[in-house]
C-alpha positions as CSV (number, residue, x, y, z in Angstrom):
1,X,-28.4,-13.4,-28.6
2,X,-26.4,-16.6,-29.6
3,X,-23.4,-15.3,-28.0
4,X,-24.7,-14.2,-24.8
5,X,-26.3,-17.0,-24.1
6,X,-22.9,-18.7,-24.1
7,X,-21.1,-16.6,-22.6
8,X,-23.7,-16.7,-19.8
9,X,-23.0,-20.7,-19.8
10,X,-19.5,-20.2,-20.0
11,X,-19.2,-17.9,-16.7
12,X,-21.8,-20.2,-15.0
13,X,-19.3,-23.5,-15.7
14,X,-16.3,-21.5,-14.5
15,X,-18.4,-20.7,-11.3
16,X,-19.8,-24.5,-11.1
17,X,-15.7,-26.0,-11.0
18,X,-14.2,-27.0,-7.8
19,X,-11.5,-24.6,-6.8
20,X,-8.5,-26.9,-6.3
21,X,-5.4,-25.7,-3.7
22,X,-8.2,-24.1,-1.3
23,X,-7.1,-25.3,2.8
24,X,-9.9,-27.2,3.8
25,X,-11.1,-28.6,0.6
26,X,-7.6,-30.6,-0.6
27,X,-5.0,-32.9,1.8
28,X,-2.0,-30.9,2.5
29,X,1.0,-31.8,0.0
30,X,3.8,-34.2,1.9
31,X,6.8,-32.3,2.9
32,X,9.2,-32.7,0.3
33,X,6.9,-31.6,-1.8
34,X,5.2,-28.7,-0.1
35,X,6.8,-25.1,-1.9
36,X,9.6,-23.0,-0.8
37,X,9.2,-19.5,-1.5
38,X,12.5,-17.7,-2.2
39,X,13.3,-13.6,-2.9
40,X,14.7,-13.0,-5.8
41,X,15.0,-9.1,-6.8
42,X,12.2,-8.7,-4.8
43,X,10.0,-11.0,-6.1
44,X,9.0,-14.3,-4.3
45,X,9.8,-17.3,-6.5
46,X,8.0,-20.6,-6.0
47,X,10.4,-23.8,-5.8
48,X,9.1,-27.4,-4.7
49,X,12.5,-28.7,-3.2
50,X,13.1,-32.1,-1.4
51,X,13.6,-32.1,2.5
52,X,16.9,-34.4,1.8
53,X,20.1,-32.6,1.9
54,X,22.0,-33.4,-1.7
55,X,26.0,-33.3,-0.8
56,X,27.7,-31.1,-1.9
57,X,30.0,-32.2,-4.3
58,X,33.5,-31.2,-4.4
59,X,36.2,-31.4,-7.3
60,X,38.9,-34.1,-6.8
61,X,40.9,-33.4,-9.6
62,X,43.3,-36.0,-11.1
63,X,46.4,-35.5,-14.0
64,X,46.1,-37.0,-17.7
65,X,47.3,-36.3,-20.7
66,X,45.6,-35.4,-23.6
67,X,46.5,-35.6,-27.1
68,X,45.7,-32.3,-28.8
69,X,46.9,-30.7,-32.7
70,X,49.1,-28.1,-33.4
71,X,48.4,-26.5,-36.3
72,X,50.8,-26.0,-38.9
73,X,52.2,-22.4,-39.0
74,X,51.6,-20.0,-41.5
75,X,53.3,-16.0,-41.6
76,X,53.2,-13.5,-44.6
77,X,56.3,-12.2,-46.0
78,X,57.8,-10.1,-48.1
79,X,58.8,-12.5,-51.1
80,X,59.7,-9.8,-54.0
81,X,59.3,-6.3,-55.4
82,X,56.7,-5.2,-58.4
83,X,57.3,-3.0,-61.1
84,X,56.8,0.3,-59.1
85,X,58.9,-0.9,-55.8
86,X,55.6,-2.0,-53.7
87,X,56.1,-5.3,-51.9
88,X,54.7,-8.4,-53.2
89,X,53.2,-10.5,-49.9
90,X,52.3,-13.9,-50.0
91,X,51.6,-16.4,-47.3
92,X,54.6,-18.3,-46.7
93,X,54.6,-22.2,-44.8
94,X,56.7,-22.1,-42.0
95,X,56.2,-25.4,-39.5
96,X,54.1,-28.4,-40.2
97,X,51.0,-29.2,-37.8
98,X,51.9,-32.0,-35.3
99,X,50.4,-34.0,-32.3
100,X,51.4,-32.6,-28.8
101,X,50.4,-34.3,-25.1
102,X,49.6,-32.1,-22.7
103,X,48.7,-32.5,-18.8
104,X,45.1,-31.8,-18.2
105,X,43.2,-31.9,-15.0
106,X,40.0,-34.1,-14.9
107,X,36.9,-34.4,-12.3
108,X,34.9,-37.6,-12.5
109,X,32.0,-34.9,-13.1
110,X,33.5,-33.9,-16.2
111,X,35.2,-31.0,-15.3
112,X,38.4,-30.0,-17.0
113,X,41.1,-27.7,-16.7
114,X,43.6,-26.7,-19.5
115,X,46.4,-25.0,-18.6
């Protein structure tokens, strides 16, 4: 009984809210504000998008250098024979790491290319 009568209450509250977004009951939205609706695989997508045009930015690229580690160089070799003629590998050092420059490419948005 309990639950009927508020569920009864509940449907009458829903009923008794002002429906918000209806045309003559709210102001209409300013225009950079008002939705776009876009396709997408067939389905519309809602965007609110700004009236002003955004430029479109294009990469100016500029040369530095960049300091960058080469690591040290490791190879495995053959360094002896066992018993019954099977090779005995180890990993042998070859070259120490070092620092190395090279010429990168840098945006002022951040972009980088490494060639």
């Amino acid at each position: 009984m309990i639950r009927a009568l508020v569920r009864s209450l509940a449907a009458v509250s829903l009923l008794a809210t002002p429906t918000f977004g209806h045309d003559s009951c709210v102001t209409p939205l300013p225009r950079c504000a008002q939705p776009r609706f876009e396709v997408r695989f067939g389905m519309p997508i809602g965007r609110f998008e700004c009236a002003v045009a955004r430029p479109i930015h294009r990469h100016a690229f500029r040369l530095e250098s960049e300091r960058c580690w080469v690591e040290p160089l490791f190879e495995s070799r053959v360094v002896g024979y066992d018993l019954c003629r099977r090779p005995i590998r180890r990993e042998v050092f070859v070259r120490e790491g070092y620092w190395s420059y090279r010429t990168v490419e840098v945006c002022r948005c951040g972009a980088t290319i490494r060639r």
